[in-house]
Structure formats: C-alpha cells, structure tokens
Phi, psi and omega in degrees: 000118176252186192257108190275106163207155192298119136017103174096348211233158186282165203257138211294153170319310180291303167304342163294294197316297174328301163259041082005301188269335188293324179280309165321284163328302138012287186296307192272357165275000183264316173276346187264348174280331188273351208251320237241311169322303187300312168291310198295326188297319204263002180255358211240336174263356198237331164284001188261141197093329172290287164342311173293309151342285225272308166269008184273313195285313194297324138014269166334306152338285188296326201267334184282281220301304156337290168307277168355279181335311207273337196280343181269302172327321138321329159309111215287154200250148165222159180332150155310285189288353171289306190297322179319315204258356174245017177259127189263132156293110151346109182270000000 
C-alpha cells in the first residue's frame, strides 16, 4: 500500500507509525537472517569435520579388510577331510 500526500506536505501519523513499524520488522528479519547465516556457517563446519571423519574411517576401514585379505591368503588351504579330523565335538 502505497503513501499518497501532497507535494510538499508531511506524512500523516498513522503513516509514520507503518513505517515505524515497517522498519522495525525490517531490523528484526535482518537480525534473524545473521542469526541464521551464523548457524548455517557453524553447521556448515561441523559436516566438513564429520565428512573428514566419515572418510577418515572408510580409509581404515579399506586397510583392516586388506590386511584381513592378505592374512587369509596366507592361510594354509585344507581339505574337507582335513577339517572334519581336527574338529572335536562338544560333549
């Protein structure tokens, strides 16, 4: 809505108070954007810290399974019946 007055002439109470208010609302949607800025910055540093995390273990990861791989491979390989004659039952 806009404020229509006469050339020269001052703006009616009520149209101050609006922008008054208007400016006011203003401030504060300025500050709720910087408040906002601020969170996203710090949410925005804590997944690139995760992320780094996160690929730090899949790394580790690949290297414990590795290493697994290479000790089974090592592993001397045997028979069906060779395990059958060195498995003791349970009593």
């Amino acid at each position: 809505m806009a404020i229509v007055r006469e050339p020269g002439s001052q703006p009616t109470m009520a149209a101050m108070s609006r922008i008054d208010d208007l400016t006011e609302r203003v401030e504060r949607l300025l500050l709720r954007h910087e408040e906002l800025q601020r969170t996203h910055d710090l949410l925005q540093q804590q997944l690139d810290v995760t992320t780094h995390e996160r690929d730090s273990l899949k790394a580790r990861l690949a290297a414990a399974r590795a290493r697994i791989d290479a000790l089974i491979d090592k592993l001397p390989a045997s028979s069906p019946a060779d395990a059958s004659s060195t498995h003791t039952p349970d009593a």
